[in-house]
Every structure is written in C-alpha cells, then in structure tokens.
C-alpha positions in Angstrom: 20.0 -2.9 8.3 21.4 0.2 9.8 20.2 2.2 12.9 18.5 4.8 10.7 16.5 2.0 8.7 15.8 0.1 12.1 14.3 3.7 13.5 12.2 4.5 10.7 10.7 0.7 9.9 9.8 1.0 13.8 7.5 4.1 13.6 5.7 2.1 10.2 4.8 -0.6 12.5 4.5 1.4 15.8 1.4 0.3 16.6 1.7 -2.0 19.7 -0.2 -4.8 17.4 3.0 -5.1 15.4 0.9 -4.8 12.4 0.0 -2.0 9.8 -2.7 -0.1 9.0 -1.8 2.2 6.2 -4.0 4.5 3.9 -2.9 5.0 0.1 -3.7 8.3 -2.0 -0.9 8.2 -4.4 -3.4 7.2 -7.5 -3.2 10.1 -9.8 -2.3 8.3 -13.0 -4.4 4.9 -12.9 -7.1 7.0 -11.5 -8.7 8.5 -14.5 -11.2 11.7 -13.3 -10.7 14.2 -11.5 -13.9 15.6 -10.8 -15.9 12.7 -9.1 -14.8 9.9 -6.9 -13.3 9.8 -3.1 -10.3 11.7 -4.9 -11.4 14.2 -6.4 -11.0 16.5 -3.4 -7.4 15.4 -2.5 -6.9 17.5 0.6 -10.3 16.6 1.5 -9.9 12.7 1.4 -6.8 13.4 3.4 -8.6 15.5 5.9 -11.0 12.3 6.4 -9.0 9.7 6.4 -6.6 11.8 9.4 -9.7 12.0 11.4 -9.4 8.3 12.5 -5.3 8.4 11.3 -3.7 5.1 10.1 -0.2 4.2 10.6 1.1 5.6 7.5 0.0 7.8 4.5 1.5 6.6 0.7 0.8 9.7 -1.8 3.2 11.4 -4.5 6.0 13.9 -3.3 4.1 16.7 -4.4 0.7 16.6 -2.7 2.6 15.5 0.2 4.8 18.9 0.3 1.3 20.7 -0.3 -1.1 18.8 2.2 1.4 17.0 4.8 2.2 19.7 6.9 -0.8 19.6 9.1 -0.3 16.5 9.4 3.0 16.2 10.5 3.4 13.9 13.6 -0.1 12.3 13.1 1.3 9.2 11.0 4.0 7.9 9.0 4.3 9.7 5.5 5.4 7.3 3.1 6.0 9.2 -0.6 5.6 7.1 -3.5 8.7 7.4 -6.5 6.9 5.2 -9.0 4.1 5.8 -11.7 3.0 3.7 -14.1 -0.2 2.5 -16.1 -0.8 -1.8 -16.8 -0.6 -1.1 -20.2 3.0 1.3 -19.1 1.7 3.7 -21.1 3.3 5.8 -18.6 6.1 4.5 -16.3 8.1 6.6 -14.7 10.8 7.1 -11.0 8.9 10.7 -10.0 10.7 10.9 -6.3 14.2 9.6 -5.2 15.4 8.5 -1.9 16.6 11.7 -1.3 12.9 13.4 -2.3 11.6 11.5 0.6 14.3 12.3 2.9 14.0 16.2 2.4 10.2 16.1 2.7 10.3 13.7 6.0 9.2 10.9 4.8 9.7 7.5 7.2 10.0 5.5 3.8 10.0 5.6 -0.4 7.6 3.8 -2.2 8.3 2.2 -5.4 5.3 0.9 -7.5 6.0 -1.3 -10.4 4.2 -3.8 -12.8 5.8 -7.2 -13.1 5.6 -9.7 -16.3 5.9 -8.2 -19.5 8.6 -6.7 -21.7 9.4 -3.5 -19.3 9.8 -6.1 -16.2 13.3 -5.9 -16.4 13.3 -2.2 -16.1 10.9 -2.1 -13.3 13.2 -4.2 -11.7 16.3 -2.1 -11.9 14.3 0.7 -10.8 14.0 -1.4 -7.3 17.3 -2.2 -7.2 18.9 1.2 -8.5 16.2 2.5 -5.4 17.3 0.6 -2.8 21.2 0.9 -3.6 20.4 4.6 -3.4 18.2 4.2 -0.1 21.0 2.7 1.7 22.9 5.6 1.8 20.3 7.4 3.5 18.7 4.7 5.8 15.3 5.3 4.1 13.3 2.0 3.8 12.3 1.3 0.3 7.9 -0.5 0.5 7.8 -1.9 -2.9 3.9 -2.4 -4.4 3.9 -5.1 -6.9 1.5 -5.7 -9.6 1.8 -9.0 -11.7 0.3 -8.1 -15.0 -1.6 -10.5 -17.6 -1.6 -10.0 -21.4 -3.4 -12.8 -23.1 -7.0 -10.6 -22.9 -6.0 -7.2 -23.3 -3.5 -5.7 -20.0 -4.8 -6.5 -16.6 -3.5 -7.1 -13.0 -3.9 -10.4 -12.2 -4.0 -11.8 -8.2 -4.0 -15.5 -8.5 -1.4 -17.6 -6.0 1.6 -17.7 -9.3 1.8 -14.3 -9.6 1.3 -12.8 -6.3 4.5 -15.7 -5.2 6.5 -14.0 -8.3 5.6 -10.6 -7.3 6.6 -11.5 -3.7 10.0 -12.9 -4.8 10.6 -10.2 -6.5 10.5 -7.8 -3.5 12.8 -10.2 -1.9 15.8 -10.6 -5.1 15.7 -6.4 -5.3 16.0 -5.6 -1.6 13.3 -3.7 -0.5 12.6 -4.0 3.3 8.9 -4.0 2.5 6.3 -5.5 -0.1 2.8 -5.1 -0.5 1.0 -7.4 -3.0 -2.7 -7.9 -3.8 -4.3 -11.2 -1.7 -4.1 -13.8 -4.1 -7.8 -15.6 -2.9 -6.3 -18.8 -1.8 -5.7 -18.3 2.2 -3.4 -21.7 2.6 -1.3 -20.2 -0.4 -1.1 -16.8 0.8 0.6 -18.2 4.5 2.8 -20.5 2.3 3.8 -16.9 0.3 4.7 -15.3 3.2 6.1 -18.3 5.5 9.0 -18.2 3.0 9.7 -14.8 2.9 11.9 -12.9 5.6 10.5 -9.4 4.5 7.0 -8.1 6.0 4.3 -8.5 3.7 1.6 -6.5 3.5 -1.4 -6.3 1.2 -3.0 -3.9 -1.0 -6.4 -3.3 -0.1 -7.6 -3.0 -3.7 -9.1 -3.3 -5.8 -12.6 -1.7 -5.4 -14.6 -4.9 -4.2 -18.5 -5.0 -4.5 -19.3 -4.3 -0.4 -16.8 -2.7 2.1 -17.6 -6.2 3.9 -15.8 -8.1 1.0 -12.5 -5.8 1.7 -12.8 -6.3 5.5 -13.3 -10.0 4.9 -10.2 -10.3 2.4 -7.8 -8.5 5.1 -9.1 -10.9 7.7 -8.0 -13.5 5.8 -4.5 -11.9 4.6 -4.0 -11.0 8.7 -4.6 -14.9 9.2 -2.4 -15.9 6.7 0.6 -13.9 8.4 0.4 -10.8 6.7 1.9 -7.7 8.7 -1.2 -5.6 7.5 -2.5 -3.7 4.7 -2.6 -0.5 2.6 -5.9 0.6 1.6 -7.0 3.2 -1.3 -10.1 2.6 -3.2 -12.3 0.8 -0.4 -11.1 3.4 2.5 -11.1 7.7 0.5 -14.2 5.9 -1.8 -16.0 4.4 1.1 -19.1 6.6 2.3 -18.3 6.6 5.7 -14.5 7.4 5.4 -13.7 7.9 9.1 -16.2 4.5 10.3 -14.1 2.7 7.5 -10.3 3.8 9.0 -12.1 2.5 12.2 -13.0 -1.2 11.0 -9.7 -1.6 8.6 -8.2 -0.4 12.1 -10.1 -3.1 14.1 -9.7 -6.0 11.7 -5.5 -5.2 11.3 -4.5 -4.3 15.1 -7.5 -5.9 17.0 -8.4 -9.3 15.1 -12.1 -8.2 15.0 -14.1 -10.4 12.3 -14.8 -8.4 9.5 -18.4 -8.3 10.1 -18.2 -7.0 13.4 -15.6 -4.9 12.1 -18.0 -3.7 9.4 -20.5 -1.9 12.1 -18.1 0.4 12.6 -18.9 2.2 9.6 -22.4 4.1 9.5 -25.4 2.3 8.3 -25.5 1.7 4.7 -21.9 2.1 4.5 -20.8 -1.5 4.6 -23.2 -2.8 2.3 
C-alpha cells in the first residue's frame, strides 16, 4: 500500500474509535420509485443525513458532482462505479478510478453480486478496478451481495455466503469489503478473524424496527467488524438526524443498541 492509499484509508477511518460510520445513497437502480421513500428528495436526504455527518458518504458520480460540493470537507465522499440488479438485469462499471479521483473522492466503490453465471465478470470488474486504482492510490470498498436462485433471485445473508462474499474481496484486492451480517455472531468473528482486510457491514436491508438495525451492528461491532454502511434504515428512518446519532453511538461509542435507540425521536425507533 502506497503513501497515497495509506492517506486516504486514514481519513475513512478518521474517527478516533478506529471504526466507521458510513451513510449509503448510491441506490438508484435497486431502488424502484422515485417519488416516495427517504429518496425520493436526493439532495434532501443528503441535507439530513450531513446534519449529524458520518464518516463517509457512498452515492453515484453524478449526484455527487451535483450535491457534494457543500459538503466538501464535512466527510469522506466515497463514489460508487458499480450498478446492478439481483436478477443483473442491469450490471454495469458507471465510474472509474479516475472518475473518483477528478471529483475528490477518498475512495471507489464497486458493488457486485456474487454466485450465478455473471460472477465471473463481476469479479474481473474488481480486479480490472483495483489494478486500475493502484495507479492512482485510490482505495477500492467492494459491497458484495451473495445471490440465491433456487426460489426466484434473492440476496441471501446466511454464514456460506457472507464467508464466499468475504473471500472474494480478499482474492480481488480491494482494501475494503462490506458484506451483509450473516445472523450467526460466533461465525461472523470467525469471517473476519481470518481476513487481513477491514470488514464492514451493510446496514441493510430495511429491518422491521430501527432497534433491530442498531441491534444487528452491535453484534457485527462485537464480532470485530470495523463498522458499517447504512442506507435504507438511516435516509428512510423518521428521525434521520436522531438515527446518524445512535448508528454513531453504537459504531464509535459501544452504546447498546437500545440505549443507542433513544437517540432518535419518540416513535422513531419503534
């Protein structure tokens, strides 16, 4: 890892807890509507979610070179390169290394689905990534999703997968990877005891209470993860700001997630 790298993987985990606290807007595609939901004002969402900032910010190169700007300085901007659907109806590289250089960005993100008959392509598109990302010193935060097919196309988060996905983030190159919990704490640790790369989770998907996602980053933090990247349960949350807050508490502080969970307004944590 190269001084540049070094530089820029410090300011994602800047916080003196070591850990990450990251918000995710980069959706779009596997969102569906556009007129309701915590995303349907973008810049809005944004504007919330900055009001209690996170370490970082993960959204597409576009709406980054539209909303960023204000917040320049506030948190790390993280631009996401990948797109696709479960099903890969659509799966495409959107941003390059060099995208995220010229707009600023303290690392590329690379979202791909793993298992089925694209996953060798998805994993070139790491590896072609992170060849590329050398070049420029621009850490490369992969988000794997291990996929199911025998009932339809879903994302699946049970211990297998989530060690596949892990591994890999680790046989491509990417200096970090954020995968979903897979609901067995003891296997989670085992997951990340035997990987040298920071793991981080994905805060998704959309659980039933705001306490449930608190609760399931407590247990990622205790398993050793470095932190985690919220979407759904932070920009759809009705307390946005008193959500940042308790994701904040839980990740850098240790607070439990029910105490945590106060931090929101009434009502919000449900």
């Amino acid at each position: 890892m190269g001084l540049g790298t070094e530089v820029r993987m410090a300011r994602l985990f800047a916080h003196p807890s070591a850990n990450l606290f990251g918000a995710a807007v980069d959706h779009f595609i596997g969102y569906g509507g556009m007129r309701s939901g915590g995303l349907a004002d973008l810049p809005g969402a944004i504007a919330k979610i900055m009001e209690s900032p996170p370490d970082t910010v993960t959204m597409l190169g576009g709406s980054a070179r539209h909303i960023w700007p204000s917040y320049a300085g506030r948190a790390a901007l993280i631009v996401q390169g990948g797109m696709f659907t479960p099903d890969d109806r659509v799966r495409e590289l959107t941003a390059t290394p060099e995208d995220a250089a010229r707009l600023g960005a303290d690392a590329l993100a690379v979202a791909i689905g793993v298992r089925g008959e694209h996953e060798g392509a998805y994993l070139r598109w790491l590896s072609d990534t992170v060849r590329r990302a050398a070049l420029l010193e621009m850490p490369v935060v992969a988000h794997i999703y291990p996929r199911d097919y025998t009932d339809g196309t879903k994302i699946v988060f049970n211990p297998e997968e989530i060690a596949w996905a892990v591994r890999c983030g680790l046989e491509t190159g990417v200096d970090v990877i954020k995968v979903g919990h897979p609901g067995d704490e003891r296997a989670f640790a085992d997951i990340i005891r035997t990987c040298p790369v920071p793991v981080v989770m994905a805060g998704g998907p959309k659980t039933a209470t705001f306490v449930e996602a608190l609760t399931q980053i407590e247990s990622g933090m205790r398993s050793g993860a470095r932190g985690a990247v919220v979407g759904r349960n932070l920009w759809d949350a009705p307390d946005v700001v008193g959500a940042a807050k308790a994701c904040a508490a839980v990740i850098h502080d240790g607070l439990p997630a029910e105490e945590a969970a106060g931090l929101a307004a009434p009502g919000a944590s449900g």
